[in-house]
ZAMARGU-4260 file (C-alpha; in steps of 0.2 Angstrom, whole numbers, plus 5000, padded with zeros to 4 digits):
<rodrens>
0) 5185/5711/5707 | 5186/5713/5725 | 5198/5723/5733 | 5202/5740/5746 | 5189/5756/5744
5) 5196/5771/5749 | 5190/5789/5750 | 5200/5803/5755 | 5186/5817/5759 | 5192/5836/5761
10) 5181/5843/5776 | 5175/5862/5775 | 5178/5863/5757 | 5160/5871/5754 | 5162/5884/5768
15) 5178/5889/5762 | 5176/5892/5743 | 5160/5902/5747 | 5170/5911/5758 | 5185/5915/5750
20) 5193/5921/5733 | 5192/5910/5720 | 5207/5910/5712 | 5218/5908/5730 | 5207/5896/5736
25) 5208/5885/5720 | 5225/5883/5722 | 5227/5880/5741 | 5212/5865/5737 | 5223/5859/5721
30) 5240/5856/5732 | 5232/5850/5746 | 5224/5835/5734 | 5240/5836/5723 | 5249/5830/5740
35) 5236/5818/5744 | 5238/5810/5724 | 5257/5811/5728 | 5256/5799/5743 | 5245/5786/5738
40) 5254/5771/5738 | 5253/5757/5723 | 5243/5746/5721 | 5230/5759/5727 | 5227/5768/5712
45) 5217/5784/5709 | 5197/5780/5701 | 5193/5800/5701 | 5192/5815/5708 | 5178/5819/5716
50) 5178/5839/5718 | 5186/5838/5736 | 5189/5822/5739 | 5201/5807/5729 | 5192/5791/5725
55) 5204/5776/5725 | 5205/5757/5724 | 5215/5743/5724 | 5217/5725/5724 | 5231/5721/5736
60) 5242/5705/5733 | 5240/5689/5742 | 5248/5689/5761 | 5252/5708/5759 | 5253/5716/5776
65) 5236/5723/5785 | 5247/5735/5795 | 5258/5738/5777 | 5241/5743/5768 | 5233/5752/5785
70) 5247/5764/5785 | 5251/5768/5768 | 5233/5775/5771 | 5236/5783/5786 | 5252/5793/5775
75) 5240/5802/5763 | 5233/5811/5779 | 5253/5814/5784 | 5255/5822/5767 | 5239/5829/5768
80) 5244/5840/5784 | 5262/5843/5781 | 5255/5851/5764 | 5243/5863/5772 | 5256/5867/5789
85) 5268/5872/5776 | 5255/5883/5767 | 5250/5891/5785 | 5267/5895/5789 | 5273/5900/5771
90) 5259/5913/5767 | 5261/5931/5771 | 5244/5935/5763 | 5226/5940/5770 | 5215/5935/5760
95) 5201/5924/5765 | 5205/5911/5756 | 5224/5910/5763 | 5217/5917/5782 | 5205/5903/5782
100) 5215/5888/5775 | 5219/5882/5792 | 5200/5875/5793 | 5202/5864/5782 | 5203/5844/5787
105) 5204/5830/5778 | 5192/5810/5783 | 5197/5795/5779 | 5185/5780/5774 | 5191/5763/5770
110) 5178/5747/5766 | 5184/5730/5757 | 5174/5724/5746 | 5167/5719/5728 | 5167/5731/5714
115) 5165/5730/5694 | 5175/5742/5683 | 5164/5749/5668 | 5169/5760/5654 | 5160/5776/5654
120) 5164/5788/5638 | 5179/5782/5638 | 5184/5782/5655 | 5184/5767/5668 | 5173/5771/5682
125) 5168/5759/5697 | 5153/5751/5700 | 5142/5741/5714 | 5136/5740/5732 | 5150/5743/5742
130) 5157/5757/5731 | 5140/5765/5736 | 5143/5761/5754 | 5160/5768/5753 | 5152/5785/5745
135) 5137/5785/5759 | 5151/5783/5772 | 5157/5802/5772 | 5142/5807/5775 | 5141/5802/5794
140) 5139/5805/5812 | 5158/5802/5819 | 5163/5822/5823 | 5147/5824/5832 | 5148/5806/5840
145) 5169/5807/5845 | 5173/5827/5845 | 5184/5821/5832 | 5186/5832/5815 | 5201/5824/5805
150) 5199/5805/5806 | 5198/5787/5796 | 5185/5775/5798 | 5190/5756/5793 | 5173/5748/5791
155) 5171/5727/5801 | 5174/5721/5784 | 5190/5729/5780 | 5196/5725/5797 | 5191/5707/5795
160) 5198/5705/5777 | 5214/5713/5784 | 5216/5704/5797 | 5220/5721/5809 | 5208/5718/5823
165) 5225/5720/5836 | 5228/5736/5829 | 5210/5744/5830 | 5206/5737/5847 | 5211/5753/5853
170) 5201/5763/5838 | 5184/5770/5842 | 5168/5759/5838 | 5157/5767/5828 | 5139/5760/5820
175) 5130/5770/5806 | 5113/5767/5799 | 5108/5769/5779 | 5091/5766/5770 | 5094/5752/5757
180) 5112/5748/5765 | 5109/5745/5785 | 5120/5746/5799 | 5138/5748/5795 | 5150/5746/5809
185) 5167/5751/5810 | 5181/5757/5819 | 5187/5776/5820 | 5205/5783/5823 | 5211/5801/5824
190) 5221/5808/5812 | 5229/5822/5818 | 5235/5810/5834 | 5244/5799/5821 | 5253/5815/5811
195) 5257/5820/5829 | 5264/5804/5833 | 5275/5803/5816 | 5279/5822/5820 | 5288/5818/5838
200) 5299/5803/5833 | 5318/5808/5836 | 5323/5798/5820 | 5337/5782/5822 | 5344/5778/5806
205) 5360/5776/5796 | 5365/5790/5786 | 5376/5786/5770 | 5388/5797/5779 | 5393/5788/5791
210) 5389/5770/5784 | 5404/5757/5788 | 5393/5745/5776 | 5383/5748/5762 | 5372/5736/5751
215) 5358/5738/5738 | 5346/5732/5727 | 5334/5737/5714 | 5318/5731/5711 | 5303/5735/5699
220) 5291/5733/5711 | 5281/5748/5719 | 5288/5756/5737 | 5273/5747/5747 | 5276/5730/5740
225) 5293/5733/5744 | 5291/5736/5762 | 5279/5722/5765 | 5294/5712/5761 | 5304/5722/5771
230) 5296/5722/5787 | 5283/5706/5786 | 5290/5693/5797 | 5284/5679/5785 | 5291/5687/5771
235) 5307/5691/5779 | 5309/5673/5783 | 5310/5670/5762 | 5324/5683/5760 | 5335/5683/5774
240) 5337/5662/5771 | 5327/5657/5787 | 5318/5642/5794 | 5306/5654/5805 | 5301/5673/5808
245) 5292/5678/5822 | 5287/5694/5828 | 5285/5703/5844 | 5273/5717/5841 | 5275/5735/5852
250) 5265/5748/5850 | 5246/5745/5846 | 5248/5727/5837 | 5260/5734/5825 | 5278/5733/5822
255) 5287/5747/5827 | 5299/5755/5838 | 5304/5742/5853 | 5299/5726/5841 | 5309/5712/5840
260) 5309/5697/5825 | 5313/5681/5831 | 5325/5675/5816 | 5327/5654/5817 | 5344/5650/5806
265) 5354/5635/5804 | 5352/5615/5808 | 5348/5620/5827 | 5336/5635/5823 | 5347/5645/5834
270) 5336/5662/5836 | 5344/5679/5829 | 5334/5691/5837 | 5332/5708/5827 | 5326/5722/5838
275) 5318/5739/5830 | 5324/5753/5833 | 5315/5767/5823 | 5304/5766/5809 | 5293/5775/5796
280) 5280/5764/5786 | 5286/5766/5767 | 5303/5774/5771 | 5316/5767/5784 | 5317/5755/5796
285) 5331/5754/5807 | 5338/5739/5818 | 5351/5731/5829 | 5357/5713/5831 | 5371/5703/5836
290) 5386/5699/5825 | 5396/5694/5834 | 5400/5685/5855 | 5397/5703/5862 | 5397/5714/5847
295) 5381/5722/5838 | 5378/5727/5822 | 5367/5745/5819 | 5359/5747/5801 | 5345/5756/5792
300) 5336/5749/5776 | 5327/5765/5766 | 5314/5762/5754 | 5314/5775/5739 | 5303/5776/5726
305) 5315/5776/5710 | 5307/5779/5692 | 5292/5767/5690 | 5302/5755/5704 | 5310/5756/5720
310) 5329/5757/5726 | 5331/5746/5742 | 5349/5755/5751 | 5355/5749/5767 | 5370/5756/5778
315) 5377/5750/5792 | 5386/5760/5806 | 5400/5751/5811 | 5399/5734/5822 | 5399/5741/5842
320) 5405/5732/5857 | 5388/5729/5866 | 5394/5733/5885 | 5402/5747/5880 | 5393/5756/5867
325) 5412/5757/5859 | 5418/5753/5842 | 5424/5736/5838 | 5444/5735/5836 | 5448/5738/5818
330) 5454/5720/5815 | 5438/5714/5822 | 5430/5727/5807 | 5440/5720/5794 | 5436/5702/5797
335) 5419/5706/5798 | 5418/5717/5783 | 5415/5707/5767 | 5407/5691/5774 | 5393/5702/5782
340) 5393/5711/5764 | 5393/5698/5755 | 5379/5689/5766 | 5366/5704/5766 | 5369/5708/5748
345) 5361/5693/5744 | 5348/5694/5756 | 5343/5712/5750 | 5344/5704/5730 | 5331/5690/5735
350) 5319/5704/5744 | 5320/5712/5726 | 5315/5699/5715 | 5302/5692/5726 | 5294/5711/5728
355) 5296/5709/5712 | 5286/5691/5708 | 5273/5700/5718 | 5271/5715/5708 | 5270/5705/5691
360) 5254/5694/5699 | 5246/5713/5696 | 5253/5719/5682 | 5257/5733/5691 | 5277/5732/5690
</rodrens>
């Protein structure tokens, strides 16, 4: 098989249950890896757990997103330090264990490559070269080399197999040597930069509160496949019923707030242009086009895991007059209403079957 490698390592584990009382210090390592087991993201499934640290793998499915996969990793270190911040500021006791917690961190390695699955006394467990790799990568010289603590390392060949090298040309180069293995380069970004970063956005969305339109879908596909669909500007160009998607990336090669798809449609691809206006991988995106001559339409989709699937829920603030920022007269709403219902109903049914199709290649609907 060959597939995604991923280590979630926590740092100062050793120090820490030397230090401390057992029986509080097992339990603050148990949430925080019980939040990191919580965030992974199908089709990156759990091998074992390693003491401290969460071995996973997966085999990701054709065309699915580098920057879908990337930050679906970067989201078990979100869940990793919203875990522990909320620990901190929850505890009222002084114990060593509970005093000390705060020093914990979490790294990140992530390698592509080749693996076998054997049986082991029942279990299935990983196997060759790259798995080692993966395993030798945690123990490296990146804090001392960077000054940074909490980070992910994606090694040449998972960038290359991911196709990311716009979003890691701002990462850290880093090169590590190994007897048997070699060199091993790679690229190093900071953890706690990217929490921060997730932390300061003033969220855009649609609340169901105040949606004018609402649409829906439900599909058996897993959140992440989901929102490759959602957000992939070739796989949009499938659902929506377009002849082209493009995309014009923002922050760092990725899509995200400030982006804009380039939607072709009709006879003379006339362009829709879609612009973002906020978004969190593998949970909203929100967006604004034109409707209408001088009217604009605001809407959020929200991904959310449902039972072994995923509900896909839109709402739409009502349509706005674009000079003005105003709402659209009231006839104007009512003649929009159910044509634009109608139209993105659809739309949001074929985004759920074709999640779906691409679950089903991996038997892991």
């Amino acid at each position: 098989m060959r597939g995604h490698l991923v280590i979630a390592d926590i740092s100062g584990y050793t120090q820490f249950l030397t230090e401390s009382e057992l029986e509080h210090a097992n339990g603050i390592i148990g949430e925080l890896l019980n939040a990191i087991v919580g965030a992974i993201q199908a089709p990156l499934k759990v091998s074992r757990i390693e003491g401290d640290a969460v071995f996973m793998y997966g085999v990701m499915p054709e065309g699915m997103s580098g920057q879908t996969v990337l930050e679906s990793v970067e989201l078990l270190y979100c869940a990793f330090a919203g875990s522990l911040e909320t620990m901190v500021l929850n505890t009222s006791c002084q114990c060593n264990a509970c005093v000390n917690m705060s020093s914990l961190g979490l790294k990140i390695v992530m390698h592509c490559g080749e693996f076998a699955m054997t049986n082991v006394g029942g279990q299935e467990t990983l196997s060759g070269a790259d798995v080692v790799m993966a395993h030798r990568l945690t123990k490296n010289t990146i804090t001392e080399a960077t000054g940074i603590a909490d980070y992910m390392i994606v090694t040449d060949q998972c960038v290359s197999d991911l196709g990311v090298e716009g979003i890691v040309a701002g990462w850290i180069e880093h090169t590590e040597e190994y007897e048997h293995v070699g060199e091993v380069r790679g690229f190093v970004s900071s953890l706690p930069d990217v929490w921060e970063f997730m932390r300061q956005q003033n969220e855009n969305k649609v609340l169901q509160r105040e949606a004018w339109m609402t649409t829906g879908a439900y599909s058996q596909a897993p959140p992440a496949i989901v929102w490759d669909h959602l957000v992939n500007p070739v796989k949009r160009t499938a659902w929506l019923g377009a002849n082209e998607n493009s995309i014009v990336e923002d922050y760092r090669g990725r899509i995200g707030p400030g982006a804009e798809y380039h939607c072709a449609h009709g006879e003379d691809n006339d362009i829709l242009v879609f612009t973002v206006l906020d978004m969190k991988a593998v949970d909203y995106v929100t967006i604004v086009i034109p409707v209408g001559d001088g009217i604009g339409l605001r809407y959020t989709d929200y991904v959310i895991p449902s039972g072994t699937g995923t509900r896909i829920v839109s709402y739409s603030a009502p349509p706005f007059m674009t000079e003005s920022g105003e709402e659209a007269p009231a006839e104007v709403l009512a003649e929009m209403l159910e044509p634009l219902r109608d139209n993105y109903s659809q739309s949001v049914q074929r985004l759920a079957e074709l999640a779906d199709a691409a679950a089903e290649t991996l038997a892991i609907s």
